[in-house]
C-alpha positions in Angstrom: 13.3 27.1 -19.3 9.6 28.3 -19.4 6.7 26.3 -21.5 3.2 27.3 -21.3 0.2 24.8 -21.1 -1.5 24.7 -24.3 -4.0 22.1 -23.8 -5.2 19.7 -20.8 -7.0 16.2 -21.9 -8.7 14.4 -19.8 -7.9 10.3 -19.6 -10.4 7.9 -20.2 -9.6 7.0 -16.3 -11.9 9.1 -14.9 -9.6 11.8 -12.4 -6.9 11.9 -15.1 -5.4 14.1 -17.1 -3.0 14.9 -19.7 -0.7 17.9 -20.0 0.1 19.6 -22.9 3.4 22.1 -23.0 3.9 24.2 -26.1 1.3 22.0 -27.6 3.8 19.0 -27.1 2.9 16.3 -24.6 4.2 16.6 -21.4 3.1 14.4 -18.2 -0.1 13.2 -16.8 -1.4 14.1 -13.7 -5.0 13.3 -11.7 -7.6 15.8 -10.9 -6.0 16.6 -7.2 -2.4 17.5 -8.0 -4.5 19.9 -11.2 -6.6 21.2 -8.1 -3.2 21.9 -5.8 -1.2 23.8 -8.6 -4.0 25.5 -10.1 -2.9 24.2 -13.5 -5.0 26.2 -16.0 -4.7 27.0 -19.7 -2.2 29.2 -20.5 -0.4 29.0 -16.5 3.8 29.2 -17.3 5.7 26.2 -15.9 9.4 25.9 -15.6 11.3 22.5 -15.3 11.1 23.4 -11.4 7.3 23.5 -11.3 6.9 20.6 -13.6 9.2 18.0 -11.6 7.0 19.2 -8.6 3.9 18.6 -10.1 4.8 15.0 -11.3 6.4 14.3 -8.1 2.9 15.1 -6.5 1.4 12.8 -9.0 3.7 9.8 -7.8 2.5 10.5 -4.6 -1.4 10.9 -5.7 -1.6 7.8 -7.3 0.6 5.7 -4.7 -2.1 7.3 -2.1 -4.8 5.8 -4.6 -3.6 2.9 -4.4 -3.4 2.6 -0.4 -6.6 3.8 -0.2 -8.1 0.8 -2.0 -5.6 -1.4 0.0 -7.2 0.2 2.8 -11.0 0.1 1.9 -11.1 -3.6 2.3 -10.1 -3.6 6.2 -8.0 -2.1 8.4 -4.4 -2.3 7.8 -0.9 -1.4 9.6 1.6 1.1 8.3 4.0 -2.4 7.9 1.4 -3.9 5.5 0.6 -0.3 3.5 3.8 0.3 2.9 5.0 -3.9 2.0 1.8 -3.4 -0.2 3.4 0.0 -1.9 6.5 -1.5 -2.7 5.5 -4.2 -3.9 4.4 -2.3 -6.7 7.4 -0.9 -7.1 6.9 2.2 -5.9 10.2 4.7 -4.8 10.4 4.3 -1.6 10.5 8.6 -1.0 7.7 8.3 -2.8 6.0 5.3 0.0 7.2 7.7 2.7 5.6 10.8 1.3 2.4 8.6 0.9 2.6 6.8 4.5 3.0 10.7 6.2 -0.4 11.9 4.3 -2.4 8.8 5.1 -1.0 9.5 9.0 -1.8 13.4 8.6 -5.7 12.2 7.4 -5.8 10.0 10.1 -6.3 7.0 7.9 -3.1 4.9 9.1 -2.8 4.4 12.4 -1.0 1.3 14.2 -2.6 2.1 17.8 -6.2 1.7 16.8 -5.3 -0.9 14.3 -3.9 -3.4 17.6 -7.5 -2.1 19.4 -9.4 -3.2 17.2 -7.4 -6.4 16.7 -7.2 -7.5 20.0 -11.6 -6.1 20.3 -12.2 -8.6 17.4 -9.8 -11.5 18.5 -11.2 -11.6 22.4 -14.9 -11.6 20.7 -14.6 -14.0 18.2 -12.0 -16.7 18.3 -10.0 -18.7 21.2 -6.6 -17.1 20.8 -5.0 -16.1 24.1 -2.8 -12.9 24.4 0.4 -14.3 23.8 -1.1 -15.6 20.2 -2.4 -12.3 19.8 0.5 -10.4 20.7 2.8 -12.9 17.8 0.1 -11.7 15.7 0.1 -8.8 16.0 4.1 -8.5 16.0 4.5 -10.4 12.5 1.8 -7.0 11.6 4.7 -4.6 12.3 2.7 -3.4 15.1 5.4 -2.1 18.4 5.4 -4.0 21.5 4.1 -0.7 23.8 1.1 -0.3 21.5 0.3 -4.7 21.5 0.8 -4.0 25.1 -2.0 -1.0 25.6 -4.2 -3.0 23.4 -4.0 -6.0 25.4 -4.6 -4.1 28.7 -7.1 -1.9 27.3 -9.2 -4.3 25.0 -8.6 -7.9 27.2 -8.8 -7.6 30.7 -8.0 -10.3 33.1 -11.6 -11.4 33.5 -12.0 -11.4 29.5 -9.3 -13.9 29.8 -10.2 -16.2 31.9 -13.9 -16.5 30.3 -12.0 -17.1 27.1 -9.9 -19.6 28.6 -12.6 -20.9 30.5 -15.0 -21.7 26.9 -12.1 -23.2 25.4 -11.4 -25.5 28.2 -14.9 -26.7 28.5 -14.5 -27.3 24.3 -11.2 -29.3 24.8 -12.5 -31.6 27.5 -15.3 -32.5 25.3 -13.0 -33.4 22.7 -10.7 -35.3 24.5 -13.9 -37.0 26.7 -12.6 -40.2 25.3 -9.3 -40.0 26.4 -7.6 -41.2 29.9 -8.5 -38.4 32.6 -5.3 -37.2 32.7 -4.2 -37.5 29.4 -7.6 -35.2 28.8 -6.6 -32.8 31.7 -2.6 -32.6 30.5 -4.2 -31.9 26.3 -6.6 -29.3 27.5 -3.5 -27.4 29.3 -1.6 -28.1 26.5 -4.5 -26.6 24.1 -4.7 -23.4 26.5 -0.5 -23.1 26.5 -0.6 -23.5 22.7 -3.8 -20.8 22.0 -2.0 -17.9 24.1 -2.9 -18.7 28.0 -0.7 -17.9 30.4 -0.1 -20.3 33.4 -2.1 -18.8 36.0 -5.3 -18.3 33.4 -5.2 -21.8 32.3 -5.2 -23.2 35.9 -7.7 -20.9 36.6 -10.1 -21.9 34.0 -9.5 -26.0 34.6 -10.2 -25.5 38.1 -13.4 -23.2 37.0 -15.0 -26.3 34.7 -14.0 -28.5 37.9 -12.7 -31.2 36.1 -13.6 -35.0 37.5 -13.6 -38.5 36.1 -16.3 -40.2 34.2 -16.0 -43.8 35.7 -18.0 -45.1 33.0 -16.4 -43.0 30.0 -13.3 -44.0 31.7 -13.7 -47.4 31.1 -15.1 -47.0 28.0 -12.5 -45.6 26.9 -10.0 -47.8 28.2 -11.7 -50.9 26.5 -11.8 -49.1 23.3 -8.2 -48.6 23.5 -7.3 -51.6 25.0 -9.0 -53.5 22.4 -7.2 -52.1 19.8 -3.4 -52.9 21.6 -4.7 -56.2 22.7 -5.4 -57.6 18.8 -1.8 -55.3 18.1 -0.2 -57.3 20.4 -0.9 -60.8 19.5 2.0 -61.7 17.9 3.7 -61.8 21.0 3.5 -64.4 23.8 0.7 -64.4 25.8 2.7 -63.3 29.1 4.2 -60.6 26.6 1.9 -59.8 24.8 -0.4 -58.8 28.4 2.6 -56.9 29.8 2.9 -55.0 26.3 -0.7 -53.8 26.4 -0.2 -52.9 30.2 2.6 -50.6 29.4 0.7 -49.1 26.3 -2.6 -48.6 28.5 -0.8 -47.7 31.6 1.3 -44.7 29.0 -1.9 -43.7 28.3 -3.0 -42.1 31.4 -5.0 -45.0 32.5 -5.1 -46.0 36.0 -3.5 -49.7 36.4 -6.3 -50.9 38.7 -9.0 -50.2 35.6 -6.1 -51.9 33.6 -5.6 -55.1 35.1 -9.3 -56.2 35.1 -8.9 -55.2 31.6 -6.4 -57.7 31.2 -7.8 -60.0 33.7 -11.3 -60.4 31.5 -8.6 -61.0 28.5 -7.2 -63.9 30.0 -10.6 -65.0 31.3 -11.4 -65.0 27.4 -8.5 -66.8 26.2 
């Protein structure tokens, strides 16, 4: 059945208008889908045309949306399209949408994980395997995390990374036993994304060596504290106790027993 447009009104939302067939209200539709079909005053439209023309208009305003979604920063086609339906959009609708934004070159996963990976290497301690999680829980694939990695953080960029955030985790831990500080600033590197061979590159590159001073520091500060926790044992238990504690620690027993030797003296 044929019905000619009698009247088109435009919204109060600016880019939106209002159809009028045989002077009867019809659909709405926004300024781009009027432009595409040439929708004029008078123009004949059949039940055909006019399911075309509000399925065009789904897709316009789902592609408003992502565009806003996408304004803010960039985004993968996993977190356009989540975003979509979780304003209930059809999903044939989401798909016709997604294809556009590709075609426009406004979606696009490869330079998305770039980008990522650029930022991430310039601005914060995460190695690649944290960026690669990352990236993965983004719905980005594993060939394109993989090109971005090799393309964006090169094996040098790496090890300076790693290198920075093992001279930061030694400062931290300066208090500690040496090798408890050595085994937490692995550990730190392991958990933020380094591989193996990086991390024992970049603790050899701050060449690592013991403060005898700190050290003992250290161990009196500690050994203070598990001395006075102790003291509801018997003396001879209550020394071997704080040994063991000390000695767990990563302190070296010789530093420990004139610890426990200027204990006794004090006793």
């Amino acid at each position: 059945m044929t019905k000619k447009v009698t009247k088109i009104m435009a919204q109060k939302r600016s880019g939106r208008y209002n159809v009028y067939l045989d002077d009867k209200y019809a659909f709405p539709i926004s300024e781009s889908v009027m432009i595409k079909f040439s929708v004029f005053k008078g123009m004949e439209v059949d039940d055909a045309l006019a399911a075309e023309m509000i399925a065009a208009d789904d897709v316009a305003k789902a592609y408003s949306r992502a565009l806003d979604y996408l304004s803010h920063q960039l985004r993968t086609e996993k977190e356009v399209h989540d975003k979509l339906r979780d304003e209930e959009i059809d999903e044939d609708v989401i798909t016709a949408t997604m294809a556009h934004l590709r075609e426009l070159r406004l979606l696009s996963d490869e330079q998305y994980a770039a980008a990522y990976v650029r930022t991430a290497k310039r601005t914060s301690d995460k190695g690649p395997r944290v960026i690669r999680q990352k990236l993965r829980q983004k719905g980005v694939g594993e060939q394109l995390i993989d090109d971005a990695l090799a393309g964006q953080f090169t094996a040098d960029d790496r090890l300076e990374n790693a290198t920075e955030l093992a001279k930061k985790l030694a400062k931290r831990y300066h208090n500690q036993a040496f090798k408890t500080m050595q085994q937490k600033v692995r550990q730190g590197l392991m958990t933020k994304g380094f591989d193996n061979e990086i991390v024992t590159a970049a603790i050899d590159a701050i060449d690592l060596e013991p403060d005898v001073d700190e050290q003992w520091d250290a161990l009196v500060n500690q050994g203070e504290k598990l001395w006075r926790r102790n003291r509801k044992y018997a003396f001879s238990e209550r020394c071997l106790r704080t040994k063991r504690n000390l000695y767990q620690k990563g302190f070296l027993m010789e530093d420990i027993n004139r610890f426990i030797d200027e204990q006794v003296a004090d006793e």
